[in-house]
MDAnalysis code that builds the backbone (N, CA, C; Angstrom):
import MDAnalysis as mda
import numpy as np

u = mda.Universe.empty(396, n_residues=132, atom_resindex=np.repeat(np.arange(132), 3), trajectory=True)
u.add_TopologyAttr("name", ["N", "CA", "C"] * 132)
u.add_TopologyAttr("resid", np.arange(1, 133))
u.add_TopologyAttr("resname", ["UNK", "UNK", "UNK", "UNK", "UNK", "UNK", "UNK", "UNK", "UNK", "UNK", "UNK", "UNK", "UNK", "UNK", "UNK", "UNK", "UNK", "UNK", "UNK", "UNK", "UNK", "UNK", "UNK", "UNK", "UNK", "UNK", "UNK", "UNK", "UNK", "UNK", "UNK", "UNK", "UNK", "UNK", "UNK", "UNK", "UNK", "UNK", "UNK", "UNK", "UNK", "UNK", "UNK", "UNK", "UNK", "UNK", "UNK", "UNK", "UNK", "UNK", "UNK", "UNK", "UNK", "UNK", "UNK", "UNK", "UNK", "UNK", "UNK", "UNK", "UNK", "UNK", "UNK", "UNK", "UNK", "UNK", "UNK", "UNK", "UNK", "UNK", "UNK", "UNK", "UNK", "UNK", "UNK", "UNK", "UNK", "UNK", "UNK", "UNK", "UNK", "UNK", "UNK", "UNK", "UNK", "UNK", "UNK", "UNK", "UNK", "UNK", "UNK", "UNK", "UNK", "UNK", "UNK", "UNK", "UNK", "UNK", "UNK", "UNK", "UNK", "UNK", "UNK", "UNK", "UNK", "UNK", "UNK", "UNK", "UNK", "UNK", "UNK", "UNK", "UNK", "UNK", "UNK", "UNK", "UNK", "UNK", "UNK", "UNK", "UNK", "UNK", "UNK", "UNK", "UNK", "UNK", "UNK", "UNK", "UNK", "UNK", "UNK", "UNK"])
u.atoms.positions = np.array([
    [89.224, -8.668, 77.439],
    [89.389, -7.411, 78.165],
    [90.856, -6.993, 78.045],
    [91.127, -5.805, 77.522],
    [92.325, -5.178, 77.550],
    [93.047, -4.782, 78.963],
    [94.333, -4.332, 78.655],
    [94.753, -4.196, 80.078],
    [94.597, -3.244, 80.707],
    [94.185, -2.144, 79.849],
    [93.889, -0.812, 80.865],
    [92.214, -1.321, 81.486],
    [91.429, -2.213, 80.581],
    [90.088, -1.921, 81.268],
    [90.140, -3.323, 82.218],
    [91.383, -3.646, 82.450],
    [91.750, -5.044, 83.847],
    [91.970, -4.074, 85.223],
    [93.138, -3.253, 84.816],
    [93.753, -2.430, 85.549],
    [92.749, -1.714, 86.122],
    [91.515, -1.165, 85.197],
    [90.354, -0.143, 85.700],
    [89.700, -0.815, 86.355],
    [89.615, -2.538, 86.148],
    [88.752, -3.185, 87.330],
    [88.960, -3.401, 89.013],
    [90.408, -3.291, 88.544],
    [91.432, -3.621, 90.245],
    [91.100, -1.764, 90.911],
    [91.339, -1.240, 90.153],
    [91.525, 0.723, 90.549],
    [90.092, 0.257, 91.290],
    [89.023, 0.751, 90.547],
    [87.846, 0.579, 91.192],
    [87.496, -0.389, 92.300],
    [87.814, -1.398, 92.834],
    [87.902, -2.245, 94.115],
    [88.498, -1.834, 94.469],
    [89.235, -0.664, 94.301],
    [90.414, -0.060, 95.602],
    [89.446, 0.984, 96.138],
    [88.144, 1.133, 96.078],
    [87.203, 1.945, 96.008],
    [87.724, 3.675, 95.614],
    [88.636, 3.583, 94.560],
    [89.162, 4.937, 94.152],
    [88.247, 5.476, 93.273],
    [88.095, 6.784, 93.769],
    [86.979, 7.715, 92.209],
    [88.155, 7.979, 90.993],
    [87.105, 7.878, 90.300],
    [87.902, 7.437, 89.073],
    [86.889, 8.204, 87.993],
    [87.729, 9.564, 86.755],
    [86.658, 10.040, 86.406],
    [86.267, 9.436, 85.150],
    [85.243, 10.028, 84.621],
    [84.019, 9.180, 83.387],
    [84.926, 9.754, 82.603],
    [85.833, 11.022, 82.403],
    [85.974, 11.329, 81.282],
    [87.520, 11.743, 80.997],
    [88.136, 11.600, 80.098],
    [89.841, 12.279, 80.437],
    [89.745, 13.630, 80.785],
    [90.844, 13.472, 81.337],
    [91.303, 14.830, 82.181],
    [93.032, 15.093, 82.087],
    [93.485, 16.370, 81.940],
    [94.376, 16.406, 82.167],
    [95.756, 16.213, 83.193],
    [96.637, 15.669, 82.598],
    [97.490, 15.017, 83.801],
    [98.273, 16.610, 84.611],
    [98.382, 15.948, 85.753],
    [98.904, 16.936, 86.407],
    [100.388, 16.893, 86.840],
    [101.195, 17.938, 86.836],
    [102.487, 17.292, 86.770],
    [103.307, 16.482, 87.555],
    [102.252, 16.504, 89.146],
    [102.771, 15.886, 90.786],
    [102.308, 14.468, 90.210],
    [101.295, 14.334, 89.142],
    [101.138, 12.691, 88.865],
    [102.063, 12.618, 88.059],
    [102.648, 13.037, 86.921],
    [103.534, 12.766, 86.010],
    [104.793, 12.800, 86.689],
    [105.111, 13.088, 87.909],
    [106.216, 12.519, 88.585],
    [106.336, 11.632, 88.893],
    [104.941, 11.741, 90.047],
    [104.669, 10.029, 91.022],
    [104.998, 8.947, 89.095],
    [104.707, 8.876, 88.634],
    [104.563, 7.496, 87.488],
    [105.696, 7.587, 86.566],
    [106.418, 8.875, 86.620],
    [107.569, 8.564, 86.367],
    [108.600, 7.520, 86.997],
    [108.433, 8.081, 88.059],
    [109.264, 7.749, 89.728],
    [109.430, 6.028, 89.403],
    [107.813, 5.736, 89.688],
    [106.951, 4.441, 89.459],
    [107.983, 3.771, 88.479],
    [107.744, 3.994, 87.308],
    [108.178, 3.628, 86.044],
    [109.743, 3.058, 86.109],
    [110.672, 4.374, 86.500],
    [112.090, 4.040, 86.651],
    [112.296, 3.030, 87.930],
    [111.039, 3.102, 88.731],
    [111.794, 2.132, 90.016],
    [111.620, 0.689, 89.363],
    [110.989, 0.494, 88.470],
    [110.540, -0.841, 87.859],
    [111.508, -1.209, 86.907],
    [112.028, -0.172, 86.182],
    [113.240, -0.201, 85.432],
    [114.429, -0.552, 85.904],
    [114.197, -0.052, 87.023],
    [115.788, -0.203, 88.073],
    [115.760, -2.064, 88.760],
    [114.282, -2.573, 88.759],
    [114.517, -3.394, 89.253],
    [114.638, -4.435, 88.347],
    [113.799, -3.919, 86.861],
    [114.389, -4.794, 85.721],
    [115.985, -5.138, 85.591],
    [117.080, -3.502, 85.508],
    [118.575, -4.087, 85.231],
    [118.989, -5.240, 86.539],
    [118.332, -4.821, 87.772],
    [118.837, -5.482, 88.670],
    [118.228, -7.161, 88.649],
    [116.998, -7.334, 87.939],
    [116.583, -8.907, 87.566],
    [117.686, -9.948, 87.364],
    [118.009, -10.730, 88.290],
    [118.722, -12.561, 87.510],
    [117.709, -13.156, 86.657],
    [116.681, -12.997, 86.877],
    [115.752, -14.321, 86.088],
    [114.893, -13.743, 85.123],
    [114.651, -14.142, 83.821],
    [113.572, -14.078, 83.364],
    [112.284, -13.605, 83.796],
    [112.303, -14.097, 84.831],
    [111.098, -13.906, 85.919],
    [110.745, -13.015, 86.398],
    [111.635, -12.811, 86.871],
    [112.015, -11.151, 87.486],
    [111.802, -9.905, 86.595],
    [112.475, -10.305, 85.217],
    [112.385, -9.103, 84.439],
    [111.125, -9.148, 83.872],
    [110.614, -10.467, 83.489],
    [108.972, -9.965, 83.084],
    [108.341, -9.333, 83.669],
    [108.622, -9.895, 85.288],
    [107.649, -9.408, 86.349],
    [107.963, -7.824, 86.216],
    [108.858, -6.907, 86.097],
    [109.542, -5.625, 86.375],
    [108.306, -4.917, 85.069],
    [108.630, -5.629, 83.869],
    [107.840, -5.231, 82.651],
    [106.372, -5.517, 83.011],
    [105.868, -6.296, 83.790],
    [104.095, -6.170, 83.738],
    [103.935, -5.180, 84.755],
    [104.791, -4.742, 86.026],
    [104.411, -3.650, 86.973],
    [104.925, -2.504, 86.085],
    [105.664, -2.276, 85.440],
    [105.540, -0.945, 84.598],
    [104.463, -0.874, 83.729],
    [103.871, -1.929, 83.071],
    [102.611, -1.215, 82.412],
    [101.695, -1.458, 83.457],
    [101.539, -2.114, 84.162],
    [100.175, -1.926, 85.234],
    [100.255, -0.385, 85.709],
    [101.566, 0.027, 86.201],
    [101.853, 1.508, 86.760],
    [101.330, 2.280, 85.515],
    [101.951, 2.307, 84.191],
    [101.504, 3.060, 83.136],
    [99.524, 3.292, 82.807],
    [98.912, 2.262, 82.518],
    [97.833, 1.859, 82.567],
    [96.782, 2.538, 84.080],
    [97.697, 2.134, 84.974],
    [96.563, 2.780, 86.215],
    [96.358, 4.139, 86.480],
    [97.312, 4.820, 85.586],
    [97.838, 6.533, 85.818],
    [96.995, 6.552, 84.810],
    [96.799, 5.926, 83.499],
    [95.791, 6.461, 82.763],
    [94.514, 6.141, 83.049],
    [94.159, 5.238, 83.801],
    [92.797, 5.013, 84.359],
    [92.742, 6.054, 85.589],
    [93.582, 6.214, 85.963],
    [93.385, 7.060, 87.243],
    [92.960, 8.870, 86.297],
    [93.018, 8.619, 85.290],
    [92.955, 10.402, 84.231],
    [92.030, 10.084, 83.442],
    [90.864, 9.094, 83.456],
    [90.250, 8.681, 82.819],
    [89.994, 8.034, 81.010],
    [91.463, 7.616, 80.940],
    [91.984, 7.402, 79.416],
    [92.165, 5.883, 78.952],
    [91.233, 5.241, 78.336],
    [91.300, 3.979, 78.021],
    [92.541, 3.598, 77.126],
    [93.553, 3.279, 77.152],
    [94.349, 3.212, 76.205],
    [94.133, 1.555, 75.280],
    [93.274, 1.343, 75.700],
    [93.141, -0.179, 74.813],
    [92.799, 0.099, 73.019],
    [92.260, 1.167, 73.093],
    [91.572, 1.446, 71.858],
    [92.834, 2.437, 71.301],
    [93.588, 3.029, 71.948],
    [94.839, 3.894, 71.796],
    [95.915, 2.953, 71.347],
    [96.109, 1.861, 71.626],
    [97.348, 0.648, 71.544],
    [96.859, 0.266, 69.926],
    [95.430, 0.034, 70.332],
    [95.559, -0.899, 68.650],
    [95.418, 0.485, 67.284],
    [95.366, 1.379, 67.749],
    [95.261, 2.401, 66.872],
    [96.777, 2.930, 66.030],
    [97.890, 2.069, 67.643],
    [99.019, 2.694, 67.169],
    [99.669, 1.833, 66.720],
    [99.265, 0.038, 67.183],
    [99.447, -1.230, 66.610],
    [99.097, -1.142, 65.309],
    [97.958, -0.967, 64.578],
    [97.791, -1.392, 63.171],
    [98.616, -0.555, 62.608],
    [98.454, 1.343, 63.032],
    [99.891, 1.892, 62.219],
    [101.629, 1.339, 62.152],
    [101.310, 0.891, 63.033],
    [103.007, -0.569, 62.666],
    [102.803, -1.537, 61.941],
    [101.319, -1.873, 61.761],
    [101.585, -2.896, 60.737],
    [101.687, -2.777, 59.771],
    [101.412, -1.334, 59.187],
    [101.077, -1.253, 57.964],
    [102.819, -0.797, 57.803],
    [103.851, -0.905, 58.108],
    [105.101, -0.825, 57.722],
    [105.226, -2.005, 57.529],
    [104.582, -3.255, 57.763],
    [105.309, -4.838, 57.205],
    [104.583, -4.613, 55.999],
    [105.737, -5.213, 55.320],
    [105.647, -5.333, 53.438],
    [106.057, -6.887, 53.088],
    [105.440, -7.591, 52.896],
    [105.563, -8.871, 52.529],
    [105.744, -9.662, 53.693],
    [105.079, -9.640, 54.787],
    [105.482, -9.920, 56.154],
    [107.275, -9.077, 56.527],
    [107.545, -8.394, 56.230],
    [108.551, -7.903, 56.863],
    [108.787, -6.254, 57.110],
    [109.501, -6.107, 57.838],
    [110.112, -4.265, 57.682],
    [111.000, -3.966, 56.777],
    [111.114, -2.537, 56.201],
    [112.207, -1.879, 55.655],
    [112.936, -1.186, 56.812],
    [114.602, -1.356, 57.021],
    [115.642, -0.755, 57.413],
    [115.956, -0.151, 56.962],
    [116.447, 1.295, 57.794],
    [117.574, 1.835, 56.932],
    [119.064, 1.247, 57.572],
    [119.809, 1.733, 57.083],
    [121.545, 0.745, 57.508],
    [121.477, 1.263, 58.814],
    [121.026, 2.282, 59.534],
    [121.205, 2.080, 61.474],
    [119.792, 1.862, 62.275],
    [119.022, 1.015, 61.486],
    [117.969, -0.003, 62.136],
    [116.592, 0.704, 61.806],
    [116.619, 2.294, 62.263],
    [115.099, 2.576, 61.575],
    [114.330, 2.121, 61.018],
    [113.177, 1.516, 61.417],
    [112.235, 1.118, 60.474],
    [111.612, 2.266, 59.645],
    [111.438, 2.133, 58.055],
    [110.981, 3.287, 57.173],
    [109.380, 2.841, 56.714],
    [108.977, 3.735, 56.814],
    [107.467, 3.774, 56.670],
    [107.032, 3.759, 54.986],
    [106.594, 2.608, 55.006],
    [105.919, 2.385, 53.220],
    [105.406, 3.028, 53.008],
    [105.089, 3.444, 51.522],
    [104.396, 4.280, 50.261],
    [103.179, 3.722, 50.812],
    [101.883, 4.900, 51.177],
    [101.111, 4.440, 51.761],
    [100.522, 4.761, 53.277],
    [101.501, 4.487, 53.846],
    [101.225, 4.606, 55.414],
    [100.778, 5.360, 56.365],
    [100.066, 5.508, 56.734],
    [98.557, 6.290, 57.727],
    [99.515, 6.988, 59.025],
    [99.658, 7.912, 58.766],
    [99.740, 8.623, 60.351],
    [99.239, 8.843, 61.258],
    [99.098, 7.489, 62.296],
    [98.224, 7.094, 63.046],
    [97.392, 8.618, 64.226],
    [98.020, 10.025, 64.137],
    [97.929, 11.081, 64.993],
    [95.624, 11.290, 64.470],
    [95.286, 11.349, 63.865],
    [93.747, 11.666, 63.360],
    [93.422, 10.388, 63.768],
    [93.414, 9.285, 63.955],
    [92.837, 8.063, 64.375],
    [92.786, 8.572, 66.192],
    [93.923, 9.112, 66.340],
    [94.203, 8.720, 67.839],
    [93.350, 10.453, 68.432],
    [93.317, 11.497, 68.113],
    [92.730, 12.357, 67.981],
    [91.400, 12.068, 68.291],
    [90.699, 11.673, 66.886],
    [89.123, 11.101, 66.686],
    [88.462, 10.212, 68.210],
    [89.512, 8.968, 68.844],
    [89.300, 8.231, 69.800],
    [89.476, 8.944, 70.901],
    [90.400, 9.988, 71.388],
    [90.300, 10.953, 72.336],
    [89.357, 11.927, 72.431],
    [88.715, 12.934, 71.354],
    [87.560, 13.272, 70.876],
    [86.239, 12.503, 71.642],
    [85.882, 11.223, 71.155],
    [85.359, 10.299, 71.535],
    [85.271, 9.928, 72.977],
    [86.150, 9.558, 73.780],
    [86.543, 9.391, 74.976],
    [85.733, 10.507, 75.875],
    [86.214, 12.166, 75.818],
    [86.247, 12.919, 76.089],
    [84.681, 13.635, 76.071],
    [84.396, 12.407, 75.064],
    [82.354, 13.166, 74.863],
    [81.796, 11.912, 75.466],
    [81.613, 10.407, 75.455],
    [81.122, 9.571, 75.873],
    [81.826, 8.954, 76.918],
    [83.197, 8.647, 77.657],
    [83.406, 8.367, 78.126],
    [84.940, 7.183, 77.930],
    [85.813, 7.500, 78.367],
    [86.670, 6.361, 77.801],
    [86.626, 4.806, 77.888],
    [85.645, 4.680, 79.010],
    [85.377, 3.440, 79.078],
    [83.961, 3.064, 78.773],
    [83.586, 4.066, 78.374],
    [82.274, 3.407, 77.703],
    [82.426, 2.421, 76.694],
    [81.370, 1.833, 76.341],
    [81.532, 0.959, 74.644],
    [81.362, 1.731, 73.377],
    [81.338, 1.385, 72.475],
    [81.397, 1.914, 71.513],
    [79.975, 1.901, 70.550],
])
């Protein structure tokens, strides 16, 4: 189970309605999870431990993840869509740099935007958390 459809399991025991299908974000939510986001950030610089800062990094994607479950948007199928388009920049197990770090995209390489399209498409007619 991916983490948005973990996150969608906890949302739902919060007995929150939660819709079948994406919806557009609204901008009083794209604050609240901004807000969210930087307070987690803030408590990351402020982390001593390891611990701390992981912990800062799993409540920012739980926050990220529940705003999209809360808009009805599975991003599990969205991650690996945008994961394999990174892989396909390793060339012999590795990346190409340019001299100020950019990774450059190989002869070849899929612009992951029509994959991610097609799965929103999808989402939007059956459901984002439906199966496939």
């Amino acid at each position: 189970m991916g983490y948005t459809a973990q996150v969608r399991e906890f949302t739902m025991a919060c007995n929150d309605d939660l819709p079948a299908h994406p919806q557009n974000m609204t901008a009083e939510g794209i604050a609240f999870i901004r807000q969210m986001v930087n307070d987690e950030m803030d408590e990351l610089m402020d982390a001593q431990t390891v611990t701390e800062q992981a912990d800062a990094l799993v409540d920012a994607i739980y926050y990220i993840c529940d705003f999209a479950v809360r808009n009805g948007i599975n991003l599990d199928p969205l991650f690996n869509i945008v994961h394999n388009a990174n892989m396909q920049k390793v060339v012999n197990g590795r990346v190409i740099r340019r001299e100020d770090g950019k990774i450059l995209k190989p002869e070849g390489w899929e612009d992951p935007a029509p994959k991610l399209i097609r799965e929103m498409t999808r989402q939007a007619r059956e459901g984002g958390f439906n199966k496939k």
